[in-house]
Predicted model as a PDB file, atoms N, CA, C, CB and O in Angstrom, pLDDT in the B-factor column:
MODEL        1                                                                  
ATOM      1  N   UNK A   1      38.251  -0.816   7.303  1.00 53.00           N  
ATOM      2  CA  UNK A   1      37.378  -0.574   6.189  1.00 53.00           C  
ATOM      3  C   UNK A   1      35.920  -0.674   6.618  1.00 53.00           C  
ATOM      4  CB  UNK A   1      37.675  -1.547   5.068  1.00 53.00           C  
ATOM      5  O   UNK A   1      35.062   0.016   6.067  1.00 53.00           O  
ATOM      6  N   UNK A   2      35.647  -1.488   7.552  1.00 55.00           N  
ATOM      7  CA  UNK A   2      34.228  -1.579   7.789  1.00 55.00           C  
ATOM      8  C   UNK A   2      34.033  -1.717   8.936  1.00 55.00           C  
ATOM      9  CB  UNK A   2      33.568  -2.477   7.199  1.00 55.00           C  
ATOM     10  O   UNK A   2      33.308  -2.629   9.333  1.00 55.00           O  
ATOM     11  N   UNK A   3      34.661  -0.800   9.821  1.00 65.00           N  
ATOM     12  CA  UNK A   3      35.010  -0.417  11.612  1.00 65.00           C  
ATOM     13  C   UNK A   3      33.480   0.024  11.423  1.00 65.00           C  
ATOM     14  CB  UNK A   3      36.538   1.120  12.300  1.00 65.00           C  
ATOM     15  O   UNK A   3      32.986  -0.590  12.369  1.00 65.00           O  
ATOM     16  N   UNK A   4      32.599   0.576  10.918  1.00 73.00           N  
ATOM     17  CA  UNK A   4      31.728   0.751  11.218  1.00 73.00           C  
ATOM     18  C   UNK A   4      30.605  -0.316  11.618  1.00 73.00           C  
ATOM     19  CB  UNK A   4      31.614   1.420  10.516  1.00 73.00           C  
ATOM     20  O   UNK A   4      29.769  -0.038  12.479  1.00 73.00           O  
ATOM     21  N   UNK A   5      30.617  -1.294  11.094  1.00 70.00           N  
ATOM     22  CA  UNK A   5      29.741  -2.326  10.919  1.00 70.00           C  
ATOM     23  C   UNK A   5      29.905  -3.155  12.566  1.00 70.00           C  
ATOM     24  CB  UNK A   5      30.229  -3.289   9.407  1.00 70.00           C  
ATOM     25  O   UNK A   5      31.032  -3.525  12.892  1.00 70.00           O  
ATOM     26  N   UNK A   6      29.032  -3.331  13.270  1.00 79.00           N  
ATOM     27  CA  UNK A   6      29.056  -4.129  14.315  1.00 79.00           C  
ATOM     28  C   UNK A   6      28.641  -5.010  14.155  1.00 79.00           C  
ATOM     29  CB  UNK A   6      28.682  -3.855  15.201  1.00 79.00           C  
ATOM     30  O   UNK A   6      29.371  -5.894  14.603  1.00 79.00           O  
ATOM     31  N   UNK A   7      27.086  -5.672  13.374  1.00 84.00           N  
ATOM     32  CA  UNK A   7      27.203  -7.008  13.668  1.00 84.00           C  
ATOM     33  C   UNK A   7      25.927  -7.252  12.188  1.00 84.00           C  
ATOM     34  CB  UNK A   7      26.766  -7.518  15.645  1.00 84.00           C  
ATOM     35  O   UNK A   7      24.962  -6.526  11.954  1.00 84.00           O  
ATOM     36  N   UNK A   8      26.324  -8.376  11.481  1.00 81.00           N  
ATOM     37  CA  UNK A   8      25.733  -8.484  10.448  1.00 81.00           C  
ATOM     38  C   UNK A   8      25.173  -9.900  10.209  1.00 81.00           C  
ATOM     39  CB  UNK A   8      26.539  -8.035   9.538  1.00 81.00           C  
ATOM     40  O   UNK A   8      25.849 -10.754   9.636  1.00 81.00           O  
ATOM     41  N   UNK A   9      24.036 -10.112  10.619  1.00 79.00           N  
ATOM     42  CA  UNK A   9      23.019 -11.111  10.384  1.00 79.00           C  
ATOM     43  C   UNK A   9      22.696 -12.293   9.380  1.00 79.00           C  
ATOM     44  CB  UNK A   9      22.194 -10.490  10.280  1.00 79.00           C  
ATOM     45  O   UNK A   9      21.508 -12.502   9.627  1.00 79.00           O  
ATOM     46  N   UNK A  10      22.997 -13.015   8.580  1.00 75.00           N  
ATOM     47  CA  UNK A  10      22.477 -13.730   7.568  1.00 75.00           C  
ATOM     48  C   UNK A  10      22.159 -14.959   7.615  1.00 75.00           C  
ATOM     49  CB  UNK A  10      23.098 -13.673   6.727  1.00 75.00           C  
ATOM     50  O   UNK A  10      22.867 -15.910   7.946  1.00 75.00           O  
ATOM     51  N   UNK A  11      20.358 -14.938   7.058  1.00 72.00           N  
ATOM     52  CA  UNK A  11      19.660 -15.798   7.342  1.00 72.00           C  
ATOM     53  C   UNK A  11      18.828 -16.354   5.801  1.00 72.00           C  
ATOM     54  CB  UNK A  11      18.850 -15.221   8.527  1.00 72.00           C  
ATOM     55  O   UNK A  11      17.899 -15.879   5.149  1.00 72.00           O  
ATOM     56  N   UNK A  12      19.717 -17.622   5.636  1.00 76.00           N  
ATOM     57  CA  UNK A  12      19.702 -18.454   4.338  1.00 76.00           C  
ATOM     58  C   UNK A  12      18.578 -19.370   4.229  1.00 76.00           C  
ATOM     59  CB  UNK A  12      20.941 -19.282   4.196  1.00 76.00           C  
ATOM     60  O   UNK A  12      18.765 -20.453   4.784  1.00 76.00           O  
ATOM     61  N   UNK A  13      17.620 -19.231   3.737  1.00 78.00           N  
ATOM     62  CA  UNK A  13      16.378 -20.557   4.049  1.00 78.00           C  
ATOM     63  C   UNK A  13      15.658 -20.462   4.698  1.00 78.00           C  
ATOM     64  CB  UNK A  13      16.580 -21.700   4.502  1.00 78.00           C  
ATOM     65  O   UNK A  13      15.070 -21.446   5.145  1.00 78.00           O  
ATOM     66  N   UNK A  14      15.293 -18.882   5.146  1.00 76.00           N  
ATOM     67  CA  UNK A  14      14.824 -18.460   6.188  1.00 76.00           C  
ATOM     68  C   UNK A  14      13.705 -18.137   5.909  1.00 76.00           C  
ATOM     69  CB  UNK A  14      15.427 -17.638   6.745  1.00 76.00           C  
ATOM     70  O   UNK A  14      13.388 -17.509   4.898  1.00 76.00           O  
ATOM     71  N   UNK A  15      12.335 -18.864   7.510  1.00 81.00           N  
ATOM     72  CA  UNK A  15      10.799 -18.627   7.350  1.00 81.00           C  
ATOM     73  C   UNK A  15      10.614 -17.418   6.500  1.00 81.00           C  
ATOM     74  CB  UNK A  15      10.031 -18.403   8.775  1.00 81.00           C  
ATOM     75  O   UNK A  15      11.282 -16.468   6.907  1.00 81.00           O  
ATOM     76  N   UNK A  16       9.888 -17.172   5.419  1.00 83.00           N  
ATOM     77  CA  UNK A  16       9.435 -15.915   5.209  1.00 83.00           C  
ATOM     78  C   UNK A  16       7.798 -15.712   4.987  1.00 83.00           C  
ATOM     79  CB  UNK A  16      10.200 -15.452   4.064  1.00 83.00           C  
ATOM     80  O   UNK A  16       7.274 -14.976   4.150  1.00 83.00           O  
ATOM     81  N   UNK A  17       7.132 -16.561   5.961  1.00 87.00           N  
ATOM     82  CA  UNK A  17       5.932 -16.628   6.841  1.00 87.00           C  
ATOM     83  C   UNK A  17       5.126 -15.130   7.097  1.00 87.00           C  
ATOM     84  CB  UNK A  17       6.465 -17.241   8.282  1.00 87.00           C  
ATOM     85  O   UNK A  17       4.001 -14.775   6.743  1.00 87.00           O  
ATOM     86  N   UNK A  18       5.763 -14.701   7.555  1.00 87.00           N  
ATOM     87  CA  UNK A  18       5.818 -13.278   8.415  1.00 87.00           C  
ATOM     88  C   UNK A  18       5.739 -12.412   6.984  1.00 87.00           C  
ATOM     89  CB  UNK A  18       7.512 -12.945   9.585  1.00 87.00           C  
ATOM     90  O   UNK A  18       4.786 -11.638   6.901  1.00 87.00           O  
ATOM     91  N   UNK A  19       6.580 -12.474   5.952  1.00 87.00           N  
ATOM     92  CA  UNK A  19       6.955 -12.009   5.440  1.00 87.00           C  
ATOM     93  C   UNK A  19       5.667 -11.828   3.808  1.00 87.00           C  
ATOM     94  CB  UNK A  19       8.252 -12.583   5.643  1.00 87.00           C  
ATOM     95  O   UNK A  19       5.510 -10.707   3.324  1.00 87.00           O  
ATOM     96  N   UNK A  20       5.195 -12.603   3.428  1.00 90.00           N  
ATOM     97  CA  UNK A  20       3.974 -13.482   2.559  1.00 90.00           C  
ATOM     98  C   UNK A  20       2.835 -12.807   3.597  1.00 90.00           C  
ATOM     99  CB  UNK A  20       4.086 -15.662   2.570  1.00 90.00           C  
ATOM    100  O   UNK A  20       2.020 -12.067   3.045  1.00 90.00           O  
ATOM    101  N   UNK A  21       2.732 -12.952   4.732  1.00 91.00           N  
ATOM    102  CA  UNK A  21       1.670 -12.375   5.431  1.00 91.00           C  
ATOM    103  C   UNK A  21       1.392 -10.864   5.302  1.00 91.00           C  
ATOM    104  CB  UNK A  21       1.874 -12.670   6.740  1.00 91.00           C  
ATOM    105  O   UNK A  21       0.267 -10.385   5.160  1.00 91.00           O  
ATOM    106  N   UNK A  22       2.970  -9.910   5.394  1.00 91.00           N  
ATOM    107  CA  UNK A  22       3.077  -8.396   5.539  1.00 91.00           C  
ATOM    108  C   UNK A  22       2.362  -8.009   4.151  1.00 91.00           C  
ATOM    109  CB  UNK A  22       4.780  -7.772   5.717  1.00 91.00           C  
ATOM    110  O   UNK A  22       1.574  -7.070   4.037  1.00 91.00           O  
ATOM    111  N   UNK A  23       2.779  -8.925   3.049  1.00 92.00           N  
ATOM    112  CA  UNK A  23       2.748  -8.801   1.720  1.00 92.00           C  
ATOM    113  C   UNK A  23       0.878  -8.839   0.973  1.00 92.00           C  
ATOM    114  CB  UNK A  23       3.826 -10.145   1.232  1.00 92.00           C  
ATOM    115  O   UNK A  23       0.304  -8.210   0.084  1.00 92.00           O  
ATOM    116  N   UNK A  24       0.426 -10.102   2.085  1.00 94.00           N  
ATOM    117  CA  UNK A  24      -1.430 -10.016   1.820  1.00 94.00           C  
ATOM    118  C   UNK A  24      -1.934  -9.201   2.531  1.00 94.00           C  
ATOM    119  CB  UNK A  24      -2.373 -11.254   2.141  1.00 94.00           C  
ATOM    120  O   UNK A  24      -2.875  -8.662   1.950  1.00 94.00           O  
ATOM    121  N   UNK A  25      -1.756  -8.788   3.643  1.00 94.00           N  
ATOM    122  CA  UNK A  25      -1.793  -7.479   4.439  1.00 94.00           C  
ATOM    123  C   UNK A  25      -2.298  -6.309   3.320  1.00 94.00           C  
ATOM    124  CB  UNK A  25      -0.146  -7.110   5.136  1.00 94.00           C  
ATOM    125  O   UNK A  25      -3.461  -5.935   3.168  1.00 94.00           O  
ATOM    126  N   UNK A  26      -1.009  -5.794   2.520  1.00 95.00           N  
ATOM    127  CA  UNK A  26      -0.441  -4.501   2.079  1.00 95.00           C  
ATOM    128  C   UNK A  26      -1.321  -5.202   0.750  1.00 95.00           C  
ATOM    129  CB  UNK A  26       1.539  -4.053   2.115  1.00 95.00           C  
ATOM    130  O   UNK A  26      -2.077  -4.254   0.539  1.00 95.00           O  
ATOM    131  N   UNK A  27      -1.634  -6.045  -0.079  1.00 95.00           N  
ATOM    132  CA  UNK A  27      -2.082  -6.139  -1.185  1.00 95.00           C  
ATOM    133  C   UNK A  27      -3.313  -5.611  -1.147  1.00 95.00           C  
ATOM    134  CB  UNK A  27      -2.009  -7.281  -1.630  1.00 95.00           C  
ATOM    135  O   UNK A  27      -3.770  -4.738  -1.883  1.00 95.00           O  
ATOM    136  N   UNK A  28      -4.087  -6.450   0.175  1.00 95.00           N  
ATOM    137  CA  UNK A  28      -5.700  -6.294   0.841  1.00 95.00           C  
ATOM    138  C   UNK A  28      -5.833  -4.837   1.021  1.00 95.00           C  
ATOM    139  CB  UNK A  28      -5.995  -7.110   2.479  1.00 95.00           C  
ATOM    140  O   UNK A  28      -6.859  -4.424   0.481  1.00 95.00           O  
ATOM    141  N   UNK A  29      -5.469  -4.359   1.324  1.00 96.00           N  
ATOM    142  CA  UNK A  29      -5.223  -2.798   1.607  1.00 96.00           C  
ATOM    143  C   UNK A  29      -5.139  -1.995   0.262  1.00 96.00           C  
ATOM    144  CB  UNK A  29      -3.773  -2.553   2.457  1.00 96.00           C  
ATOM    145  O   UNK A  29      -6.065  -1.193   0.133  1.00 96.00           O  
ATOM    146  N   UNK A  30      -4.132  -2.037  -0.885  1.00 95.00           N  
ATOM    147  CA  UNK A  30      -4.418  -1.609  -1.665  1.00 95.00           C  
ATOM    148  C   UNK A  30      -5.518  -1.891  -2.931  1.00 95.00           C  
ATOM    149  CB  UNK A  30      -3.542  -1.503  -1.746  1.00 95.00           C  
ATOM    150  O   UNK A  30      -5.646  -1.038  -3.809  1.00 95.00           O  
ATOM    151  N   UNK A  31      -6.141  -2.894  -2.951  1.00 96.00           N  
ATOM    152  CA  UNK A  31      -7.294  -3.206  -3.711  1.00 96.00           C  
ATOM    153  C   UNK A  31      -8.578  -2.465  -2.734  1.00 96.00           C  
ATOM    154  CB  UNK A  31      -7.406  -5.009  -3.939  1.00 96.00           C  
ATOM    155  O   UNK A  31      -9.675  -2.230  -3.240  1.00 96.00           O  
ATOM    156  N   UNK A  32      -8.252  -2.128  -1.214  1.00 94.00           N  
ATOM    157  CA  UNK A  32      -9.635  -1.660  -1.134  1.00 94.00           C  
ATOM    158  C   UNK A  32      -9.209   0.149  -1.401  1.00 94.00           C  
ATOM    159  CB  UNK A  32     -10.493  -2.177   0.630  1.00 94.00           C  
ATOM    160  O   UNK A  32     -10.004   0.809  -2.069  1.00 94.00           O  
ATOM    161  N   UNK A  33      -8.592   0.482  -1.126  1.00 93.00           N  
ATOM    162  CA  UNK A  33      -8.539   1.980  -1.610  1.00 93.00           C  
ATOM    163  C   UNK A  33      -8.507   1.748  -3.393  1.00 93.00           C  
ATOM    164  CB  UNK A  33      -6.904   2.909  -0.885  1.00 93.00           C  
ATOM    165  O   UNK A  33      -9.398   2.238  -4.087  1.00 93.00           O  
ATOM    166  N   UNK A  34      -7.765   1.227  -3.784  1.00 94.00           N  
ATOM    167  CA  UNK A  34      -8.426   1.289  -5.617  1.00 94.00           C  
ATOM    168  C   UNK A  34      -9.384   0.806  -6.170  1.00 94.00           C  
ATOM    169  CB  UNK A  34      -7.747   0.777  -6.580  1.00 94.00           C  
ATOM    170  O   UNK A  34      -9.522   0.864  -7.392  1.00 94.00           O  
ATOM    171  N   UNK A  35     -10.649  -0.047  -4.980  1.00 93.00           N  
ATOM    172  CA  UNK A  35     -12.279   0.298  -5.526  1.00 93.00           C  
ATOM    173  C   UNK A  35     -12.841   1.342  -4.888  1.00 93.00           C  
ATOM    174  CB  UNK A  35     -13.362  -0.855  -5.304  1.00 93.00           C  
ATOM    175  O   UNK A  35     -13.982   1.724  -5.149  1.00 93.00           O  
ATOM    176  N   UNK A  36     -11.881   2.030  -3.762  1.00 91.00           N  
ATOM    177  CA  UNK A  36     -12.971   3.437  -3.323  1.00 91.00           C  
ATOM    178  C   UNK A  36     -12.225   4.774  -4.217  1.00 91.00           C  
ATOM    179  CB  UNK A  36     -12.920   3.889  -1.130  1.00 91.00           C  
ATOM    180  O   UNK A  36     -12.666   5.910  -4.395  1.00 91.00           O  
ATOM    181  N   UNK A  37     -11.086   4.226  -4.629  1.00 89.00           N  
ATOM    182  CA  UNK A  37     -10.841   5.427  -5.573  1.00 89.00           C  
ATOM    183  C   UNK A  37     -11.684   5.458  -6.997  1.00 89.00           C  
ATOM    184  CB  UNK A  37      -9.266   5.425  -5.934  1.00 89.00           C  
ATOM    185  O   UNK A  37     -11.831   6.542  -7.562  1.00 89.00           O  
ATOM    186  N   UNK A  38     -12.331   4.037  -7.664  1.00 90.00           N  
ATOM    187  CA  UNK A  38     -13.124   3.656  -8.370  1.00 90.00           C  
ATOM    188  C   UNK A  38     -14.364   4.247  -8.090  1.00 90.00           C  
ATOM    189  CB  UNK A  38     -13.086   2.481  -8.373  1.00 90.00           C  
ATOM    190  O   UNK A  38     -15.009   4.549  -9.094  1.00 90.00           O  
ATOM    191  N   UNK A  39     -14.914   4.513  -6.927  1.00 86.00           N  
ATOM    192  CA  UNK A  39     -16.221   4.603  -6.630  1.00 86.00           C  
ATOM    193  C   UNK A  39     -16.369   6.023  -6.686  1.00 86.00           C  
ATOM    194  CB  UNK A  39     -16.634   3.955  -5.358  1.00 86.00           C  
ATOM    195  O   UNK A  39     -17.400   6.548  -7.109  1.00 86.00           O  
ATOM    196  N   UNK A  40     -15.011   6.904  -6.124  1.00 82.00           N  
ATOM    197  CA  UNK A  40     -14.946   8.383  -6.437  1.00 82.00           C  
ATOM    198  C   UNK A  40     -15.015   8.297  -7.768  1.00 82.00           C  
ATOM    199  CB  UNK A  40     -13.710   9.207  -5.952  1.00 82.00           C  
ATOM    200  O   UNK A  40     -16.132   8.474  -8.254  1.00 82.00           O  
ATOM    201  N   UNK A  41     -14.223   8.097  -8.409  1.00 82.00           N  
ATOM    202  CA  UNK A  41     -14.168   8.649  -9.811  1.00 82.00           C  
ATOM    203  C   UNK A  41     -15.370   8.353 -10.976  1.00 82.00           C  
ATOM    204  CB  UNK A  41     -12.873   8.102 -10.354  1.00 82.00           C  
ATOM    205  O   UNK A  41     -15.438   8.994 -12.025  1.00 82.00           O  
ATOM    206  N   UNK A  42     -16.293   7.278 -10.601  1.00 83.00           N  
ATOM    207  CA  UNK A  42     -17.317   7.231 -10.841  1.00 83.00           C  
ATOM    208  C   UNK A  42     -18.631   8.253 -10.601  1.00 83.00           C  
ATOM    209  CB  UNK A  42     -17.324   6.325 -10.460  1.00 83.00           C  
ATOM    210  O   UNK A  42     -19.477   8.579 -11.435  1.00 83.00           O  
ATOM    211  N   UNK A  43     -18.508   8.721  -8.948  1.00 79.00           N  
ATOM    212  CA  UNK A  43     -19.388   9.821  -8.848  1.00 79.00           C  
ATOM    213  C   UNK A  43     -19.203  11.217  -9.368  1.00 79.00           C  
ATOM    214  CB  UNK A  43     -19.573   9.947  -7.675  1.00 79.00           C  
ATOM    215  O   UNK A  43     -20.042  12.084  -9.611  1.00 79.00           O  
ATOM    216  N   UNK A  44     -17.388  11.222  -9.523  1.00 75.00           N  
ATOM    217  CA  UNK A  44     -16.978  12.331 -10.280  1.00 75.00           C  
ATOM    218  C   UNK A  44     -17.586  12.739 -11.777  1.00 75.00           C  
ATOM    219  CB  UNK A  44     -15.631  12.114 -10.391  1.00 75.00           C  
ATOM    220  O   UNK A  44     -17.532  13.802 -12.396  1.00 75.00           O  
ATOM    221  N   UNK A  45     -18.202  11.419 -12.109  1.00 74.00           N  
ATOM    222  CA  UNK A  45     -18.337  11.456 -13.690  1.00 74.00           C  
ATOM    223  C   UNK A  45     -19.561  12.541 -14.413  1.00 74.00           C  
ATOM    224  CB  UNK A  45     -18.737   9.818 -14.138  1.00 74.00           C  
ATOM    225  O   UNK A  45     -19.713  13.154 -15.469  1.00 74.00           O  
ATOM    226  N   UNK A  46     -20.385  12.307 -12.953  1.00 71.00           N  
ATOM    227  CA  UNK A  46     -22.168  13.390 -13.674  1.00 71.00           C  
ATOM    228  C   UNK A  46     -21.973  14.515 -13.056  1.00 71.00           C  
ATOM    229  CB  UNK A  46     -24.149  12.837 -13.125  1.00 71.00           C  
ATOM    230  O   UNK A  46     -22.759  15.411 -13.361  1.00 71.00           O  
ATOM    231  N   UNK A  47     -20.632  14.918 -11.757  1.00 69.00           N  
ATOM    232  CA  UNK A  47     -20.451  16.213 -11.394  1.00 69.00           C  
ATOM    233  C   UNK A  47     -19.579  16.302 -10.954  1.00 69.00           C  
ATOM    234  CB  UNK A  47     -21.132  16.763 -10.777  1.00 69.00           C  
ATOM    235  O   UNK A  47     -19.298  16.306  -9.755  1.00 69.00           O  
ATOM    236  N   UNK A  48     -18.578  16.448 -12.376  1.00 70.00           N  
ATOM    237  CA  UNK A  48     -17.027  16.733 -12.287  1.00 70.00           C  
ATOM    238  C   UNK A  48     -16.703  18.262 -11.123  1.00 70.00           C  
ATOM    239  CB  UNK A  48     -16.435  17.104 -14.193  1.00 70.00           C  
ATOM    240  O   UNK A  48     -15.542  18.494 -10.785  1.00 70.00           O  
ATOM    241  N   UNK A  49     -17.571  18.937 -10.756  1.00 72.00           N  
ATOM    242  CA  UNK A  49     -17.641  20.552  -9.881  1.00 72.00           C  
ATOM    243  C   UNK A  49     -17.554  19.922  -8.445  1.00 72.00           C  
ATOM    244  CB  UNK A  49     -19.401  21.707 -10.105  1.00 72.00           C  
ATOM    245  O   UNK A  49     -16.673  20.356  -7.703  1.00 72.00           O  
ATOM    246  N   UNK A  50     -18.296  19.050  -8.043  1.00 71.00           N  
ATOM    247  CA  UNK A  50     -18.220  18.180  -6.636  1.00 71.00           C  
ATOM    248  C   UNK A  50     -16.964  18.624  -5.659  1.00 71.00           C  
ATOM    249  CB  UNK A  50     -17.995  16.460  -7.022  1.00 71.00           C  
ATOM    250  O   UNK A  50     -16.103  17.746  -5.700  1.00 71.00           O  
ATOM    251  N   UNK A  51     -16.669  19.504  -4.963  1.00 76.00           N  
ATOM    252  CA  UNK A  51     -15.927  19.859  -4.537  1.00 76.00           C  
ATOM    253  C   UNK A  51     -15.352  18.521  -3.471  1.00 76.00           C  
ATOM    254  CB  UNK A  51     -16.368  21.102  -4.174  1.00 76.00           C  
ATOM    255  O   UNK A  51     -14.264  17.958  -3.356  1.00 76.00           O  
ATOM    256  N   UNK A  52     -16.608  18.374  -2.833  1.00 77.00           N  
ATOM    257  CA  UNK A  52     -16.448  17.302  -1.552  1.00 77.00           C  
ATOM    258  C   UNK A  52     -15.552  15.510  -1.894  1.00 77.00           C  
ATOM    259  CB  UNK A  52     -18.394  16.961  -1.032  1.00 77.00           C  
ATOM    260  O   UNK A  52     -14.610  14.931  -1.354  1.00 77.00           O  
ATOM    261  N   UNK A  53     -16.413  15.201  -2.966  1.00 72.00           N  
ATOM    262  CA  UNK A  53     -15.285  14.354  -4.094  1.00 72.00           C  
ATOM    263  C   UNK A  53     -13.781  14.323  -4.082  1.00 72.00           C  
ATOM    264  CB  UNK A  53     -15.432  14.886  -5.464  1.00 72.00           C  
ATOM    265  O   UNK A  53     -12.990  13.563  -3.524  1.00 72.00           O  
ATOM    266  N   UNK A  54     -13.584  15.567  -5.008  1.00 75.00           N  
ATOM    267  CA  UNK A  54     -12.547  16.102  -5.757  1.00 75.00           C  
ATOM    268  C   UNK A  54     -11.402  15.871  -4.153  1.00 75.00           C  
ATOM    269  CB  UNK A  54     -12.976  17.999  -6.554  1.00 75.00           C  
ATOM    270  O   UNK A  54     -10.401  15.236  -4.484  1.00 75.00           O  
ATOM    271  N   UNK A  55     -11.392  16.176  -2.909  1.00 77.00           N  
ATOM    272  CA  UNK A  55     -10.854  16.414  -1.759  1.00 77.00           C  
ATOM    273  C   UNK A  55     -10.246  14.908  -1.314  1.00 77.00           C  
ATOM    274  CB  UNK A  55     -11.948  17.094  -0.791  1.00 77.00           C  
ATOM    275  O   UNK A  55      -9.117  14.484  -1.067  1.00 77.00           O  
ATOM    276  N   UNK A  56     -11.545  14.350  -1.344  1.00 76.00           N  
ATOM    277  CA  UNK A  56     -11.767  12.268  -1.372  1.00 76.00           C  
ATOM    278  C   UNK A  56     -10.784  12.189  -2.551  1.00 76.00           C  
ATOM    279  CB  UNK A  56     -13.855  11.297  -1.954  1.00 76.00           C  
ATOM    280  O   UNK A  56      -9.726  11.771  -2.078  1.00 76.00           O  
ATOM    281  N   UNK A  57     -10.687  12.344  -3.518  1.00 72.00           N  
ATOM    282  CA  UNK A  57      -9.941  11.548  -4.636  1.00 72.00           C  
ATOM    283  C   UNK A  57      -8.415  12.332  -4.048  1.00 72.00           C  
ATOM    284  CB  UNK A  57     -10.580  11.923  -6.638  1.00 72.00           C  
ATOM    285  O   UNK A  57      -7.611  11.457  -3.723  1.00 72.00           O  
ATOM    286  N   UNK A  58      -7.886  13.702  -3.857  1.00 71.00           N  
ATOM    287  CA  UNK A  58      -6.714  13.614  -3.487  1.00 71.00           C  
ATOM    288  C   UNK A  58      -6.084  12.822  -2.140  1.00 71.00           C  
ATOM    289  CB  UNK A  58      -6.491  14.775  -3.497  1.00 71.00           C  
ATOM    290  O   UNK A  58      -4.872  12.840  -1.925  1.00 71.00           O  
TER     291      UNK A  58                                                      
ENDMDL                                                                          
END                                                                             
């Protein structure tokens, strides 16, 4: 039934150090692209035509 499976790991209580770190990493990262997507969409506001913008926000 599970001839496929070679070898299966489980780790109960386990550091997740590494893991809390990947997580402030990836948070830090997305708060700074959603104040520069803030900062586009702000300049978007007095010249919604802004081609150069419009390119930045996709």
């Amino acid at each position: 039934m599970a001839s496929g499976i070679k070898e299966i790991t489980v780790e109960i209580g386990g550091d997740t150090t590494k893991f809390q770190n990947s997580l402030k990493s990836l948070d830090s990262q997305l708060r700074n692209t959603q104040a520069q997507l803030k900062n586009v969409n702000k300049l978007l506001k007095p010249d919604p035509g802004n081609t150069d913008l419009l390119a930045q926000k996709q």
